[in-house]
TORMI-35820 format. One record per residue (C-alpha): x, y, z; residue in one letter. Coordinates in nm, 4 decimals. Example, Ala and Ser with C-alpha at 12.3 -4.5 7.8 and 13.67 -1.06 7.14 Angstrom:
REM residues 2
east  north  up  aa
1.2300  -0.4500  0.7800  a .
1.3670  -0.1060  0.7140  s .
//
This chain:
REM residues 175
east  north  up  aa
10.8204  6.8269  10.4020  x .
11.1159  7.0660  10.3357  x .
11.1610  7.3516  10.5532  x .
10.9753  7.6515  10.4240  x .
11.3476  7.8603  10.3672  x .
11.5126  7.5357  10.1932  x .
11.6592  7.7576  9.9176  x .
11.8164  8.0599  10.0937  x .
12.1609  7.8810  10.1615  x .
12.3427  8.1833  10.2416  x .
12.3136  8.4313  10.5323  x .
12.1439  8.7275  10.3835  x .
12.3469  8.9679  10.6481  x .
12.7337  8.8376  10.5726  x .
12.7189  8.5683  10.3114  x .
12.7932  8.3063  10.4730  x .
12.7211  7.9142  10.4225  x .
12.6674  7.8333  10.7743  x .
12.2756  7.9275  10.7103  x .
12.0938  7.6738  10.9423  x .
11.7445  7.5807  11.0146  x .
11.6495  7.7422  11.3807  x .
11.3053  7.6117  11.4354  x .
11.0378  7.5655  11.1940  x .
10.9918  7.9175  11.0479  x .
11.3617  8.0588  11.0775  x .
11.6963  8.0043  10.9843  x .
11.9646  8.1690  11.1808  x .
12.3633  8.2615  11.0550  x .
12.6378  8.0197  11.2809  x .
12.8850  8.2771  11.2006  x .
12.6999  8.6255  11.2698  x .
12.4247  8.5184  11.4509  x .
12.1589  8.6922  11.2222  x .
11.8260  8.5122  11.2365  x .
11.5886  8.5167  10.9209  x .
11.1983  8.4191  11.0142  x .
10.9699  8.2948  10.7624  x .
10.6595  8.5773  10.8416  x .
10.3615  8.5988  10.6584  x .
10.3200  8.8327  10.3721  x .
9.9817  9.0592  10.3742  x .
9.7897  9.0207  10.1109  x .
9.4455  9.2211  10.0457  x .
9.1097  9.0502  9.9052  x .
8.8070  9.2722  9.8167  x .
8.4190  9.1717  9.8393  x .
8.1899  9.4064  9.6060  x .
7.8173  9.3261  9.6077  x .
7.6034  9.5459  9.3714  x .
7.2735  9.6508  9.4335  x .
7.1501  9.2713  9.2668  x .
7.3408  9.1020  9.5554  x .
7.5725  8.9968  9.3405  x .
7.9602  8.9615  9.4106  x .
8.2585  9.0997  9.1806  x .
8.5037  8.7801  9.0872  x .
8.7852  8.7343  8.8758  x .
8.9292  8.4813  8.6286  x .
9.2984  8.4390  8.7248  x .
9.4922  8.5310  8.3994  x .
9.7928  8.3772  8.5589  x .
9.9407  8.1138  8.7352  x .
9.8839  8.0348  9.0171  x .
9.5708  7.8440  8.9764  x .
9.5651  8.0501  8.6459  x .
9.1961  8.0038  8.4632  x .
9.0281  7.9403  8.8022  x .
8.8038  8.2174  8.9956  x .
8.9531  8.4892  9.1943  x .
8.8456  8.8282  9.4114  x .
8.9928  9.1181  9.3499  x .
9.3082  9.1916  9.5227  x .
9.6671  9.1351  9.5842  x .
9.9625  9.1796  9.8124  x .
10.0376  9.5083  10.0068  x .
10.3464  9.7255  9.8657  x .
10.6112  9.8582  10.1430  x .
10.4744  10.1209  10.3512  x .
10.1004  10.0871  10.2156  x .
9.8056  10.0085  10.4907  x .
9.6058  9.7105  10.4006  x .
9.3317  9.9826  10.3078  x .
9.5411  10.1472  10.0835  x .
9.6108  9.8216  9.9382  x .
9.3163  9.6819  9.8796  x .
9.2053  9.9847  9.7229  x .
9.5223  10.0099  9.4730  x .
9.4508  9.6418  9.4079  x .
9.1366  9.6869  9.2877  x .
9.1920  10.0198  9.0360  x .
9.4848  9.8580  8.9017  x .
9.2596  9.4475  8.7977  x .
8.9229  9.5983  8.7706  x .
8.9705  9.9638  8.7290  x .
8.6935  10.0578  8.9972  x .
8.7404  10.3238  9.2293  x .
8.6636  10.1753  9.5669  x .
8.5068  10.4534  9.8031  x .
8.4661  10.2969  10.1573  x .
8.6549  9.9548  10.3355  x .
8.5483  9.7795  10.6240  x .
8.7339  9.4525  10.7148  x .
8.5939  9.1600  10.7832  x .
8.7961  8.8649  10.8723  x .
9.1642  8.7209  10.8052  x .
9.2533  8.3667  10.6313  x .
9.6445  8.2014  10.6417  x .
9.7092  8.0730  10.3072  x .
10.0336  7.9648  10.0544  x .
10.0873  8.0481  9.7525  x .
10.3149  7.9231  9.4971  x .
10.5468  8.1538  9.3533  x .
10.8874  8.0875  9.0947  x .
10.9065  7.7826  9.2388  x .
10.8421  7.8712  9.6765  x .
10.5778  7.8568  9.8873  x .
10.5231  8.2218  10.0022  x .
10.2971  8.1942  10.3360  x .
10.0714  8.5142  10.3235  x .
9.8107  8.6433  10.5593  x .
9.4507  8.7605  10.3760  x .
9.2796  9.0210  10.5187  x .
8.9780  9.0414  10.3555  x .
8.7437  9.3717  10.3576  x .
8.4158  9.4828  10.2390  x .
8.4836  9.7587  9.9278  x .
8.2583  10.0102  9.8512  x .
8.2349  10.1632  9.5034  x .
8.0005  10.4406  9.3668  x .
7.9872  10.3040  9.0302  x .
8.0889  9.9815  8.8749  x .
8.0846  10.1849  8.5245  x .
8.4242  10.1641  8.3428  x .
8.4781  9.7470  8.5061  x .
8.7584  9.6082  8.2874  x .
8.9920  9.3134  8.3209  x .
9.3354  9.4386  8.3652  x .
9.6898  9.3653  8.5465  x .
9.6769  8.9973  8.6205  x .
9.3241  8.9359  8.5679  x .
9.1904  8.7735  8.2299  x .
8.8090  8.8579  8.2981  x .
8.5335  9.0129  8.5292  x .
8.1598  8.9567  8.6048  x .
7.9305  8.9772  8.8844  x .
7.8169  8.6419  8.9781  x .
7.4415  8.6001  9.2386  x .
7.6688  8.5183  9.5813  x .
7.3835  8.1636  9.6088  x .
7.5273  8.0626  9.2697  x .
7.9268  8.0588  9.3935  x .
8.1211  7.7272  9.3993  x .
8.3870  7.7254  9.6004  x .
8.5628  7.4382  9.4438  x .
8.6042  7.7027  9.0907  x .
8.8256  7.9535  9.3189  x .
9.1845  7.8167  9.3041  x .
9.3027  7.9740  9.5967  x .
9.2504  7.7863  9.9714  x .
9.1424  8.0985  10.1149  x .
8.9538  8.2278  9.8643  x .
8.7167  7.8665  9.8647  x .
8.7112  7.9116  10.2226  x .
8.5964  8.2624  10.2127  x .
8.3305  8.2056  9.9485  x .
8.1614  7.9417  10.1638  x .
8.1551  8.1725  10.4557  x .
8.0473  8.4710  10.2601  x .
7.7367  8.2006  10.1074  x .
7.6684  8.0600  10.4817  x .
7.6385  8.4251  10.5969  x .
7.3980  8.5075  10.3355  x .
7.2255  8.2293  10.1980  x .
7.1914  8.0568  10.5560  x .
//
């Protein structure tokens, strides 16, 4: 497998060639001596159950996994909390107004982006919303339904985490 920074071939501080792998998750400048690590990105997944017990998913409009099932969400913006993300994420695909968050659990995944694996960390909450009047597909997201949570698949999510996450979600409430 190739190491996870395989196409940053110049040292991001001074420019220079001598960009070398430094352990598995870093690559570190032989002429400055700046090290870059290959951290996680946050990324923010919502779980809305109406009143029906029913839970909010997503058709992917694009790639990756584009066509599969989704949750709502997305990855956090510079100098946003993962609450404030999740939230954002959320007005801007379905264009609810989440009023309450409560997290519930974190999953590693990858996902495949202009041609790199981006490693990302999903936090995944509980979202509130008063109304789900006004649900739309929007953003990156081609459509929107509430599905009964004993009738998810996990294998029709295209994202790891996601499948994961819908099996514990079904475990946790259909036993």
């Amino acid at each position: 497998m190739a190491h996870p920074l395989e196409k940053f071939q110049y040292c991001p501080a001074c420019g220079s060639n001598h960009f070398a792998e430094n352990g598995a998750y870093s690559k570190k400048c032989e002429d400055c001596g700046f090290t870059y690590y290959d951290n996680p990105k946050a990324a923010t997944v919502a779980i809305i159950v109406n009143s029906n017990n029913e839970i909010l998913v997503c058709r992917r409009a694009k790639d990756p996994a584009k066509g599969t099932l989704d949750l709502p969400g997305g990855f956090t913006d510079i100098g946003e909390s993962a609450e404030e993300g999740v939230i954002r994420e959320v007005k801007e695909e379905t264009g609810l107004d989440v009023c309450e968050v409560k997290f519930l659990f974190s999953k590693p995944n990858i996902y495949p982006f202009s041609g790199m694996i981006v490693n990302t960390m999903d936090l995944f909450f509980l979202c509130k919303v008063e109304t789900t009047e006004g649900l739309i597909a929007n953003d990156d997201v081609a459509e929107t339904r509430f599905v009964p949570i004993k009738d998810l698949s996990p294998e029709d999510f295209g994202l790891r985490s996601i499948r994961e996450a819908i099996t514990d979600i079904k475990l946790l409430v259909v036993g």
